[in-house]
N, C-alpha and C positions, 0 to 999 in steps of 0.2 A: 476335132481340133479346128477344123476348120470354118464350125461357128462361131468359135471362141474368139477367131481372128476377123470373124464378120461383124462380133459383138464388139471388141475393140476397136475397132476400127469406125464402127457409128459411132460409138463412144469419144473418141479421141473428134472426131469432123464435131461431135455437138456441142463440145468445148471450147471449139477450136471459133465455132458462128456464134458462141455465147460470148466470147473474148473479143472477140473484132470487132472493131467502132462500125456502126452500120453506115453506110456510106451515105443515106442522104443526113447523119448526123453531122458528119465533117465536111460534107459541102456544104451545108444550108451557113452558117453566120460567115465564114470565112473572113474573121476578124484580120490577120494579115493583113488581104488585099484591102479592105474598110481602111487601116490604120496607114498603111502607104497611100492611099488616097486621099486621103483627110490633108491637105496643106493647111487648114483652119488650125487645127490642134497644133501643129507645130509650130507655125508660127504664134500661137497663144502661149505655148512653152516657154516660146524664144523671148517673145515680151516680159512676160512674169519674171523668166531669171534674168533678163535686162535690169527689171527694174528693181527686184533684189539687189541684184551686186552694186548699182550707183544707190540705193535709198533702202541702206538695211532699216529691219522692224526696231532696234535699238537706239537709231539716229535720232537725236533728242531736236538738231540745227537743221533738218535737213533740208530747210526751206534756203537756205545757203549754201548749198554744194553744187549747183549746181554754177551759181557764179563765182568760186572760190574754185573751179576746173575752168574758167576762162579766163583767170587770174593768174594761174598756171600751178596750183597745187596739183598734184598727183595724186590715184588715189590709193595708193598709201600714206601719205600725209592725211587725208580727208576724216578719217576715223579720229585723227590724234587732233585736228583741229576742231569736231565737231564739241569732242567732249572739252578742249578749250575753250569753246565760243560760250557754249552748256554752263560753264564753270563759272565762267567771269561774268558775264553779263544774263544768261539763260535767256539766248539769244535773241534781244533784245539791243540792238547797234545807239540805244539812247542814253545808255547806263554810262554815270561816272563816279569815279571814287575821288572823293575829294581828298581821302586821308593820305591814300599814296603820297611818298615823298614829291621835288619836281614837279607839282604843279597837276596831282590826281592821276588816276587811267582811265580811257576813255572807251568808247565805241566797243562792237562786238568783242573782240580779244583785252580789251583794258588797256591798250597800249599807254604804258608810261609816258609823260609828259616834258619826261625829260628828251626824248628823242627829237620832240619839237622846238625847245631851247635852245637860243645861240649857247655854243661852245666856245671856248679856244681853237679848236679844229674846225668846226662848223658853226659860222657867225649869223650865218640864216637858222639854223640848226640843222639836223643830220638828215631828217624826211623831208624838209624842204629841201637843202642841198641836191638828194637826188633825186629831184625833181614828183614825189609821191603824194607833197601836198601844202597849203598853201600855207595853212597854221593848224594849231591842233583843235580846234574846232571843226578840220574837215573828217575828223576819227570818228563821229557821226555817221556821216554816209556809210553804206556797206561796202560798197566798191573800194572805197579809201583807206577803209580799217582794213580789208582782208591785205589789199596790197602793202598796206604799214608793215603787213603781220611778217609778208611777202619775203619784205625787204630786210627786214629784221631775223628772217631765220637765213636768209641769205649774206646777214652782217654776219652772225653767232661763227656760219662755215667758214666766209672768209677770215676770219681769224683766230681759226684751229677750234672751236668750241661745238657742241654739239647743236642739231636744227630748230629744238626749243627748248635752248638756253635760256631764254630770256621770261618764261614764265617756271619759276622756279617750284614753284608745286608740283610740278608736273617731270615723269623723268627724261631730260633733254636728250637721248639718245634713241627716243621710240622709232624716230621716221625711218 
């Protein structure tokens, strides 16, 4: 019996050294400490998803979002203006439609020409009035369209409508 418990017992140790990671296996790479040392890789992480989330692979305009967030879009707006910009002009800030009612739409978003119109209300018209630009010729520039656009989904809120109201292809409660 008592080689029986000798033989067992080799037995059981030889499985026991066949099962254990042999130790210079698990020192030698020691990926771990590699990967918390590396500050390169994470900060190449942190880049990549930086510039994911401001310039997704989908973004058709995206050569404007970058000044259309110092214009003060948010970006949840960003998405809903890009495929605007995409739509109307495919972005392109030189485009005008002459057939639009009012006088064509102009510059990246197509702004309506009516906005530039003296009104009854606004004798300069409404984007000259507050102060956004000097005649509709300046819906050209990108700086001036984005801001038209601005001002315009900031007209739509102040009176009760939804923030792109005013391009009606599109569903004016996305933002």
């Amino acid at each position: 019996m008592h080689s029986l418990t000798r033989t067992a017992a080799i037995c059981i140790a030889a499985a026991i050294v066949l099962v254990a990671p042999r130790p210079s296996a698990s020192i030698a790479p020691q990926p771990a400490v590699q990967r918390a040392v590396t500050p390169t890789t994470a900060a190449t992480t942190t880049t990549t998803t930086t510039l994911v989330a401001s310039f997704p692979l989908d973004a058709r305009c995206g050569k404007w979002w970058s000044l259309a967030r110092q214009i003060g879009f948010t970006e949840s707006m960003i998405p809903t203006l890009d495929r605007v910009i995409y739509r109307e002009s495919r972005c392109d800030p030189s485009q005008h439609n002459p057939k639009d009612p009012n006088g064509g739409s102009h510059g990246l978003t197509q702004v309506n020409g009516f906005w530039c119109l003296p009104s009854r209300y606004y004798p300069l018209g409404y984007l000259q009035t507050i102060g956004v630009l000097d005649s509709c010729a300046d819906l050209y520039k990108p700086r001036v369209s984005l801001r038209a656009t601005m001002a315009l989904i900031n007209y739509s809120r102040g009176v009760g409508l939804c923030a792109w109201s005013q391009w009606a292809w599109l569903d004016p409660c996305e933002d």
